[in-house]
N, C-alpha and C positions, 0 to 999 in steps of 0.2 A: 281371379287370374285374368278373368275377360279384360278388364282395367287397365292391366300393366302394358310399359311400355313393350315394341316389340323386343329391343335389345335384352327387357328385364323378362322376358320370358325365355329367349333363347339362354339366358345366364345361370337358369335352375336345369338344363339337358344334362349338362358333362356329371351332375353329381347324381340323375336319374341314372344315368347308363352305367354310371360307376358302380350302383349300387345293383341293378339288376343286367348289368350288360351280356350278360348269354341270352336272356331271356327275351332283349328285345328282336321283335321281329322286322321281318323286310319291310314290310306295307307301313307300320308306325315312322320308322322316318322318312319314308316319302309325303307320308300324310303332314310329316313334321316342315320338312322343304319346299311342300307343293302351296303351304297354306297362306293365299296372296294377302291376308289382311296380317301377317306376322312379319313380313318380307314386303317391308314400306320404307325402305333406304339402303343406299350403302353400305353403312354401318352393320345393318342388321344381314346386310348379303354375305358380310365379310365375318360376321359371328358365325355363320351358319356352313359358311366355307371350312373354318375352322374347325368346327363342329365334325365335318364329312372326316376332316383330316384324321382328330383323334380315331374317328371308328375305322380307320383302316385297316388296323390291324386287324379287323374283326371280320371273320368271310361273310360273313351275314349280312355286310354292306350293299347294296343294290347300286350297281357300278350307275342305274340311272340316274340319281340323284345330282350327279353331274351337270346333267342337260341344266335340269331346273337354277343350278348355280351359274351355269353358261347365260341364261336367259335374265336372271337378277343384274347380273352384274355387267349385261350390254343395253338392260333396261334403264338401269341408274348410269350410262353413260362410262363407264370403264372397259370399254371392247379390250384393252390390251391384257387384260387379268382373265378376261373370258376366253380370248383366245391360249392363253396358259394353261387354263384347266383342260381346256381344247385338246391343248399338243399334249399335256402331260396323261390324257385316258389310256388305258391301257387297250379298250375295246369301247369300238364306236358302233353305231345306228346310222342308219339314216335320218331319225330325229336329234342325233347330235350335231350331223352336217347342215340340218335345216336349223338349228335352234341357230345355229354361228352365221349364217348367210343372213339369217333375218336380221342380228344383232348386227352387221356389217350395212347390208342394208339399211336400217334404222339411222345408222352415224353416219349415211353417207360414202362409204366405201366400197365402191362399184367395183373396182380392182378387186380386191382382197374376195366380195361377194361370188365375183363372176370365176374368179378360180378356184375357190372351194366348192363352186358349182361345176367346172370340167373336172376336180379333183373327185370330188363323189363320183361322178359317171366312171372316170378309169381306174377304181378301184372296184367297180363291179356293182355298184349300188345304183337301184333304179331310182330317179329324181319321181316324188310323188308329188302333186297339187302342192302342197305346201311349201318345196323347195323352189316351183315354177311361183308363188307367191311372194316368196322372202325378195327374187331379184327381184321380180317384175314392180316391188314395193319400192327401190332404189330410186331416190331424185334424180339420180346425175343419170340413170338410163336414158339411150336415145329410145325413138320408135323403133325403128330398123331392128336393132337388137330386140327387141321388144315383140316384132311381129317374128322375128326365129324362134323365140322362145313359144309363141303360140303354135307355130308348125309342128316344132317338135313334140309340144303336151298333146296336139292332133294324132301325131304318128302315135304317141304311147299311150292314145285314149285314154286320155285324164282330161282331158277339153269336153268330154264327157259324162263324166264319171259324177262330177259336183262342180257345181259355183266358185270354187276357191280363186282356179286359174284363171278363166273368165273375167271373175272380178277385179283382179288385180290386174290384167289386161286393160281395162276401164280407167281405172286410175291412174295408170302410165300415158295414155290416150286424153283425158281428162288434165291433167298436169301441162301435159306439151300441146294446150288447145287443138288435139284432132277430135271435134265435137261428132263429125257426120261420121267418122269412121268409129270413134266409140258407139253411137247410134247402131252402125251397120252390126259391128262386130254386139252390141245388146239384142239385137234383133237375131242373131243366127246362135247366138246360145243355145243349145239343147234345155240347160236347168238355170234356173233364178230362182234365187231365194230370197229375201228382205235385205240380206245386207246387199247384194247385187240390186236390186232396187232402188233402194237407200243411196250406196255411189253414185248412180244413174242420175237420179233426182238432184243430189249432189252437186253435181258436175255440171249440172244445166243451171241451176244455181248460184255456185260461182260465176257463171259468165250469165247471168241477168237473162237467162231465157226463160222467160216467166210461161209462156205457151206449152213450152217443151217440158218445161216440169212437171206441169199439171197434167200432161197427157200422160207421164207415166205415174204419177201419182192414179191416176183415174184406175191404167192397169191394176195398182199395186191392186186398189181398192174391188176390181171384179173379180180378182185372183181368190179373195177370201181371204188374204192374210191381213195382217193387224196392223195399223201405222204404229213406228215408234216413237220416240224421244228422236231418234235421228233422221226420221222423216220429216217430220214436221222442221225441227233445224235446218237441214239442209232444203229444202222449200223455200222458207221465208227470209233465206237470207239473198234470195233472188228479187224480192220486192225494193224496188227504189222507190218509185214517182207516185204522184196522185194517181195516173193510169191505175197502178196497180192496186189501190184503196181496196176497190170493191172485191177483189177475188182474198186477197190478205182478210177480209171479214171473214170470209166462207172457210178458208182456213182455218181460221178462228174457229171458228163453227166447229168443225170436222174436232179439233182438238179438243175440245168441251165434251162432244158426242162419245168420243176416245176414253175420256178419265184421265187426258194427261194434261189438264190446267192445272193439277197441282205440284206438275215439272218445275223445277226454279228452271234448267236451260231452255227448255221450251218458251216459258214466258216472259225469259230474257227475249229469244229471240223475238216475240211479239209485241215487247216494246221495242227494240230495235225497226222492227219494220212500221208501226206506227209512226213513229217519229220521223223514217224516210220519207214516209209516203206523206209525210207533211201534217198528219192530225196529229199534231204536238199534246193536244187536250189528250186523245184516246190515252195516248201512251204516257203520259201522266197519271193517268186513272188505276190503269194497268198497274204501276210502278205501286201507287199507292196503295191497293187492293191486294195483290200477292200477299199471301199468308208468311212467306223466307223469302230473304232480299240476299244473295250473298255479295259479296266485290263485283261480279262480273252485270248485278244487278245496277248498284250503283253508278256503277263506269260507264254503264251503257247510257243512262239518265242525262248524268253530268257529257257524255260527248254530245248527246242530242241537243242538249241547249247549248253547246258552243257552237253547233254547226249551224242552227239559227239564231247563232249572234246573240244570245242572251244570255250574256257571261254574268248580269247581278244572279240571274237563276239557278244557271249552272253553279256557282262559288257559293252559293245555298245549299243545294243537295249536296257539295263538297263535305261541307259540312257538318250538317246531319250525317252522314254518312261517319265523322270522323268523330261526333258523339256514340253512334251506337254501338260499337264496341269493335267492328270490323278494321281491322287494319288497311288502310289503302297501299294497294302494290303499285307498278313502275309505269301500268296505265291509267292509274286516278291519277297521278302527279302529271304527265303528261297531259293530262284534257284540261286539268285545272289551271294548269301555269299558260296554255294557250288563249286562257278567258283574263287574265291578268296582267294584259299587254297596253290598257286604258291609264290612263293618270287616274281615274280614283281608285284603281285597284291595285298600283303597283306595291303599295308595303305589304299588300296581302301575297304577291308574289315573292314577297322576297322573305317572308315567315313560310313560305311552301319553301322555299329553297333553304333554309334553316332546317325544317322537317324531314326534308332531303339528304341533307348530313348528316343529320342524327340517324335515319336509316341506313346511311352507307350504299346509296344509290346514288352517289353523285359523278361516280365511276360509269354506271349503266350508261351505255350509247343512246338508249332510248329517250332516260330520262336527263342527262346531257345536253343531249340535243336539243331539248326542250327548255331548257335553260338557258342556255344559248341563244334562241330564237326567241327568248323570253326579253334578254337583256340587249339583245341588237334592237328590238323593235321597240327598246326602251331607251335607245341612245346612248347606250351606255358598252362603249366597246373594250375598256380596259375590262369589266367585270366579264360581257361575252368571253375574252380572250382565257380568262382565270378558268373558267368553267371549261374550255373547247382544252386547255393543257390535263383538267382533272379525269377524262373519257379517257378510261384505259386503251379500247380499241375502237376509232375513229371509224366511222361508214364515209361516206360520200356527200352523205346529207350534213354529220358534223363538217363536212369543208366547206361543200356548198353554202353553208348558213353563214359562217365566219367571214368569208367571201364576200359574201351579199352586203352583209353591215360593212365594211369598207369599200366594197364599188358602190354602195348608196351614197357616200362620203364625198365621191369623188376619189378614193384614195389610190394610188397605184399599188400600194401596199397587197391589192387582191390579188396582182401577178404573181409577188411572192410567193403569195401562200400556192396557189395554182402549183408554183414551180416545186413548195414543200412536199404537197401533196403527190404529185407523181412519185419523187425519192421516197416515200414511204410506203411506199407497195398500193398506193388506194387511185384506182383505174376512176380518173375522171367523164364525169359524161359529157353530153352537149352543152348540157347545163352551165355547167362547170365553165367549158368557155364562153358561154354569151357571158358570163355575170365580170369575166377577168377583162374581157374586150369592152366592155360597157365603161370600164374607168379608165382606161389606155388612151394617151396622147396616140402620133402617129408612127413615134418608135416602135411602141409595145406591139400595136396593131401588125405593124409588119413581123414580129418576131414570135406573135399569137399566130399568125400565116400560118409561119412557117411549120411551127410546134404542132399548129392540127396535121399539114400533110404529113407531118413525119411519122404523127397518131393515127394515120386513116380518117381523120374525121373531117377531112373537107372537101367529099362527097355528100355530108348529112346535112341538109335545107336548113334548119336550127342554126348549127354553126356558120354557113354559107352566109345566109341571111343577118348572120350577128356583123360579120365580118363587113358585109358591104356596108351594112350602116353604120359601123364605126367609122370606115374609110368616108363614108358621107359625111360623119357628125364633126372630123377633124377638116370639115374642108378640100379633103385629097377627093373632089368631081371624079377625079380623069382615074387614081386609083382603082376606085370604085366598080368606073363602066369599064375598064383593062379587065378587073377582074372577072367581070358579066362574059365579056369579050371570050378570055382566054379559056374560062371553064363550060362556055356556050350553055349558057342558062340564063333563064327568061329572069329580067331584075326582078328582086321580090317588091309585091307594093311597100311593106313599112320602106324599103332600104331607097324606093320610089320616092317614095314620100320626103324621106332626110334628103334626097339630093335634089329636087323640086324646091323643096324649099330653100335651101344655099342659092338655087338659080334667083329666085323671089327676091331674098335679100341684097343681090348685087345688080336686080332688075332685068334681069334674062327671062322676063316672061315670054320668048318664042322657043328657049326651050324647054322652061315648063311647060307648056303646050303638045310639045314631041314627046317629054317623056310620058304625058295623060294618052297618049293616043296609042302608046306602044304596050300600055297596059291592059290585059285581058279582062280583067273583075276591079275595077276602081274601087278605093271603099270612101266611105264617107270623107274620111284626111281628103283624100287625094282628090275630089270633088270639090271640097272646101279651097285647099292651096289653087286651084285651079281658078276657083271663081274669088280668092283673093288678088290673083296673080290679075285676073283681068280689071278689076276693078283701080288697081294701082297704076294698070297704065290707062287707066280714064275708059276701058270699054265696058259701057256702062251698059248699052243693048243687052252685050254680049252675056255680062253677069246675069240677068233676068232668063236668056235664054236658057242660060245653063241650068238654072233652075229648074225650068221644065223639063229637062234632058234628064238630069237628075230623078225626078221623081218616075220618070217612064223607064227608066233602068231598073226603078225598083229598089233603089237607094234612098232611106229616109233623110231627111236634114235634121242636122244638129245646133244646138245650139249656136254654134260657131259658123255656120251658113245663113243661119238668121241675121247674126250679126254683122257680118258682110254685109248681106242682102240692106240692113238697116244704113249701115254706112253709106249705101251708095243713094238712097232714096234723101239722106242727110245734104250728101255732095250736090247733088241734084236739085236740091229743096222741093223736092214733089212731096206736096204732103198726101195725093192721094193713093201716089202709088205704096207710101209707106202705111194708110189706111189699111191698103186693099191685104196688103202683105200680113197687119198685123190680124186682119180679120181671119185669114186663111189660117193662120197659128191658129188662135182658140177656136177655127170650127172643125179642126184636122189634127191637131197637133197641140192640145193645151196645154200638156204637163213639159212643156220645150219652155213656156212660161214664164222661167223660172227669175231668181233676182239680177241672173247677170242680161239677162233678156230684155227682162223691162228696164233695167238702167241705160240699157242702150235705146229703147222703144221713148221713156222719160224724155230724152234728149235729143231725139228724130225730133219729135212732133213741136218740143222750145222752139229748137232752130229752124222749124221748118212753119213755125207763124201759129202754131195750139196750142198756145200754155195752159187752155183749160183740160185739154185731153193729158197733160202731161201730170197735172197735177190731179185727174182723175187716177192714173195708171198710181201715183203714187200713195195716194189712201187707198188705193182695193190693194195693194200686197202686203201680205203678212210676213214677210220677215224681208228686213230692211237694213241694207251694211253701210257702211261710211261712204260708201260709190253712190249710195243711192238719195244719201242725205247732200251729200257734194252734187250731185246731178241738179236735184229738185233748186237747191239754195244758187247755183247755177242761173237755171230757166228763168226763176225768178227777177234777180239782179239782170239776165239778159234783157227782160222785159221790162225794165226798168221799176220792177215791186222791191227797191232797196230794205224799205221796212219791214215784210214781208221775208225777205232772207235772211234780214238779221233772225225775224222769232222764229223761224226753220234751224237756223244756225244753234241759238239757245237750246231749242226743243231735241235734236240729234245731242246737244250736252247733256242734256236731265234725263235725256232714253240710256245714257249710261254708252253710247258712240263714243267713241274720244275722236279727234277731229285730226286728219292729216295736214301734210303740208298743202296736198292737193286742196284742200277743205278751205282751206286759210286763202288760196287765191281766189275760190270762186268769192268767198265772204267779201273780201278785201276789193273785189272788183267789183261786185254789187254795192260799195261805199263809194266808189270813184264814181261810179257811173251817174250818179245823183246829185256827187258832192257832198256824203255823211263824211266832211273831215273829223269830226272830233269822235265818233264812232267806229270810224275807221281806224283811228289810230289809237282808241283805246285796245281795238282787238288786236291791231298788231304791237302793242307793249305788252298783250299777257302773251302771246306766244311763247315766247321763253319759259316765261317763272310759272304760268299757268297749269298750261297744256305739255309744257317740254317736248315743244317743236323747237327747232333752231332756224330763221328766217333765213332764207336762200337769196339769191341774186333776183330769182321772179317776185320775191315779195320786197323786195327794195326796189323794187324798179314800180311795181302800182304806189307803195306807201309815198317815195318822190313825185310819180305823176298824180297820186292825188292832193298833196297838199303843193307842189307850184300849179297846178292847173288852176286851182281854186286861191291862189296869193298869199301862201303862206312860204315863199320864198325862204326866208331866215333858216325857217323849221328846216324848210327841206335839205336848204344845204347845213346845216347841220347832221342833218339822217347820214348826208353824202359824208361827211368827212369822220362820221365816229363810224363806216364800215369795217367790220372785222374784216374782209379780204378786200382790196385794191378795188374803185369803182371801174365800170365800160365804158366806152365809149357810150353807147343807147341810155345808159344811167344821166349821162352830162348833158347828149343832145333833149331828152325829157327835162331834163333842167332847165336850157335853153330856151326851150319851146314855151314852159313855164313866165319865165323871166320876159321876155317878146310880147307874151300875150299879156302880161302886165304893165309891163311899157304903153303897150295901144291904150289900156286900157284908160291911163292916165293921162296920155295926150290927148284923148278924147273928150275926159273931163276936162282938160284943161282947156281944152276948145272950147268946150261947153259954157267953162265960166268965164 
């Protein structure tokens, strides 16, 4: 009988009772109701309710048995059936009135809790510890209510008496972040016991006070009592960073010393914290060595290597996990479809999302959502959309996501949905509108304005700040500073930044200048647009200075400051100050380095008269783009190494480069520049059929100037008249100049002879 199911043991009672039903006593069916490994669903609450029912007739019923059905059935989530059995008692307790508050409590029912709580007091019943526990256990409780309810268990010395109230005091404090005052009120307890510890620990825990926990950890441990399962849990789920490595050992430790390494939640938790704390190896080890792995083992595993980006690993242990015989629930899918957002893993994402249907989780919000964000970051918005309709009940985050892949689009489409989303009861956040205002023309913008004041939410920085830099990104300057203006708030730098650079674009670098100076904390952008801004209008001192200004703020440069900086040392042709600059990189700053760095460094030092340093920079880097092969083959033909650009040119084709249009003038002009006409114009006939580039106006205008420069006239004006678009003017006058310089040429001879 141990074996059977619970449902299949309650179904052999009505034919015991039948058969000896005077005989059974009070205590056998309490024993029969009370017993929590028989009473593991619904189902089996609702056999047993039944059950109660037939023995009615029968006085030998023990009216308590109630409670216990009260309690099943706001356990398994049916508070309205518990409250029935509730109203329909004939005679109530105080542990009837506490079984129903906790069970309202439990669901969330503050209302319903808090008046069966003055309802017990006015019918004469004294609230014990446990009734001050059922509210105090309620999410939706403020503090305020929370510290009456401690006053009161004071007046009735039950704040006293045990732990109960106390504790749940804590939890209510703990919940609504009052850390110092859960402290306070831990510290003025009369009695703690282990679970009052345990929250403690807990609590400090959640909020990553790794100092704090240990200190009462320390108590638990002088006190004499025994760490449990939920000590050690609620501890290590306060470790994050490497910081924390060392004391998470000692933990460790303590748990070994304990006898509870052979906890599966325990040493979930301790791979969990390895894996925070960044020894990825430890908690591998861990993972591996545990004697039982259950789901929450695995899950744990598989999130840890997506959060350090090692999604081949993570979709391994996925896995394995999905060989050994454990069913993965709605957070294996979730971690794993996060790691399958790559092109080589996408078919594996979309056999998880088949997996998905087949369990009938594709309804789940959680795993939904995930889906969603699976197929937007896969470009794929028709399929998001199919998925974002299948979520029976949408959160903030299924809009947010859906959103996000259409203002990535540029689409206005994200307004829409913003606009669906309100109409269906789902309270958008900040979020929500940076992501709708990010794809808005200067209609939307104004009509996103308006929508947040009417929401309250353009008092929040977030939205404020989204708002000015759209009005910045459509061009509307004057919008922009109005809005600075009228809501008298300091511009933010991003929103600095977008309208500095509008100034940039149309050459108002005096008020790029005003708006750097009105700025409290410049960041790197803003330093950059600034010492771009100078350089464009030729203050070339000035860029240098800024530099130094720069680093005394304590503002690093970026890549994009270097590149300025290089530009102007180009403009300049100072090749020493472009020297001094690059040396300052690699003895300060190396990993700035990088390939867009040295293609711009490459092409300093050509133009600036050191084609050997430029061609040094170009063998020492290791990874090398089509900018970089265009650069060098460039420098080259600048310097007139025609032959030399061609086997650059070759050599970027067999590295498997394919060669741009950009690629083709520098080639094409290191041909001119020598006079390789017949090499020149082989490479510009493969253009087309070759490479499938389609030759532009710049490469008809070198392939003309280099075959009339060099007298192949005929050719050229043939090039000229089979143009696929109309030739230019500059096309005709390079013809000209061609045809002239052949003219002399001939008169000359003819002098000659």
């Amino acid at each position: 009988m141990r074996n059977t199911t619970s449902l299949s043991r309650i179904s052999i009672f009505p034919k015991y009772f039948s058969n000896h039903g005077d005989k059974i006593k009070h205590q056998r069916l309490i024993q029969l109701l009370q017993e929590p490994n028989w009473i593991q669903s619904l189902d089996a609450t609702k056999a047993l309710h039944a059950l109660t029912i037939t023995m009615g007739q029968h006085p030998t019923q023990p009216f308590l048995a109630n409670n216990t059905i009260m309690l099943k059935y706001s356990v398994f989530g049916d508070i309205r059936i518990a409250r029935k059995v509730f109203d329909n008692m004939s005679k109530r307790s105080v542990a009837s009135y506490n079984t129903m508050i906790s069970g309202y409590s439990r669901n969330g029912s503050l209302l319903e809790a808090w008046k069966l709580f003055s309802e017990m007091r006015g019918c004469g019943y004294v609230p014990t510890q446990f009734s001050f526990g059922g509210v105090l256990g309620c999410e939706c409780l403020d503090v305020i209510h929370g510290f009456q309810l401690q006053a009161l268990a004071e007046k009735l010395g039950l704040f006293f008496v045990d732990a109960v109230t106390g504790t749940a005091l804590l939890g209510l404090l703990g919940r609504k972040g009052w850390l110092d005052e859960a402290m306070q009120v831990f510290d003025e307890m009369p009695k703690r016991n282990l679970v009052t510890l345990n929250c403690m620990i807990s609590l400090f825990g959640q909020y990553e006070c790794v100092e704090e926990s240990m200190m009462v950890l320390r108590r638990l441990l002088r006190s004499g009592m025994a760490p449990s399962e939920s000590t050690f849990v609620g501890i290590l789920v306060g470790f994050v960073g490497e910081l924390d490595l060392i004391l998470g050992a000692l933990v460790h430790g303590l748990v070994v010393k304990n006898g509870l390494n052979f906890s599966v939640s325990v040493n979930n938790s301790l791979i969990n914290m390895y894996a925070k704390c960044s020894d990825i190896h430890k908690a591998e080890k861990m993972f591996e060595d545990v004697p039982v792995k259950d789901v929450v083992s695995w899950n744990t595993m598989v999130g840890a290597m997506a959060k350090i980006e090692r999604a081949d690993r993570a979709l391994v242990v996925f896995r394995k996990m999905c060989v050994s015989g454990l069913l993965p629930n709605d957070t294996s899918y979730v971690s794993a479809l996060s790691c399958c957002t790559s092109q080589q893993f996408r078919l594996l994402g979309e056999s998880i999302h088949a997996k998905v249907i087949q369990k009938k989780f594709e309804s789940d919000v959680y795993v939904g959502s995930a889906l969603l964000d699976f197929y937007v970051k896969c470009d794929r918005l028709d399929d998001a959309r199919v998925c974002f309709d299948e979520i029976s009940e949408k959160n903030v985050v299924s809009w947010n996501t859906l959103m996000l892949g259409y203002s990535s689009k540029g689409s206005s489409y994200a307004i829409s949905l913003l606009q669906q989303m309100i109409c269906s009861g789902c309270l958008p956040t900040e979020f929500s509108f940076s992501i709708a205002v990010k794809s808005s023309g200067l209609l939307e913008v104004l009509q996103l304005h308006s929508l947040s004041i009417k929401m309250g939410y353009i008092d929040n920085d977030y939205v404020s700040s989204s708002l000015i830099s759209s009005y910045a990104k459509t061009s509307s300057v004057d919008d922009a500073l109005r809005f600075v203006t009228t809501n008298d708030m300091p511009l933010p730098v991003v929103a600095s930044n977008m309208i500095a650079n509008i100034y940039n674009r149309n050459g108002q670098f005096d008020k790029t200048q005003e708006l750097f100076s009105d700025l409290e904390n410049p960041d790197t952008i803003s330093w950059n647009i600034l010492i771009a801004a100078c350089s464009r209008n030729g203050d070339y001192e000035e860029v240098l200075e800024l530099l130094g200004h720069m680093r005394m703020a304590g503002v690093s440069p970026d890549r994009y400051t270097y590149v300025s900086l290089f530009s102007v040392c180009t403009k300049l042709c100072n090749l020493g100050l472009g020297s001094s600059l690059h040396g300052l990189i690699t003895k300060t700053d190396f990993k700035r380095c990088d390939t867009f760095v040295c293609n711009i460094m490459i092409d300093m030092y050509a133009k600036c008269g050191s084609l050997a340093s430029s061609i040094k920079i170009f063998n020492e880097m290791t990874t090398k783009n089509v900018i970089t092969w265009t650069t060098i083959v460039s420098a080259l033909g600048l310097h007139g190494y025609a032959h030399e650009a061609l086997e650059k040119f070759k050599e970027m084709d067999m590295n498997g480069i394919k060669p741009d249009k950009v690629a083709f003038v520098a080639v094409l002009s290191a041909c001119r520049h020598v006079g390789l006409v017949k090499e020149g114009m082989k490479l510009f006939g493969q253009m087309k059929g070759k490479y499938g580039v389609e030759p532009e106006m710049d490469h008809y205008l070198i392939a003309v100037d280099l075959l009339a420069r060099y007298g192949y006239l005929t050719e050229a004006e043939q090039l000229i008249t089979g143009m696929p678009f109309p030739p230019n003017a500059l096309i005709w006058r390079i013809f000209l100049e061609g045809c002239k310089k052949k003219r002399s040429i001939d008169d000359t001879l003819a002098l000659a002879s």
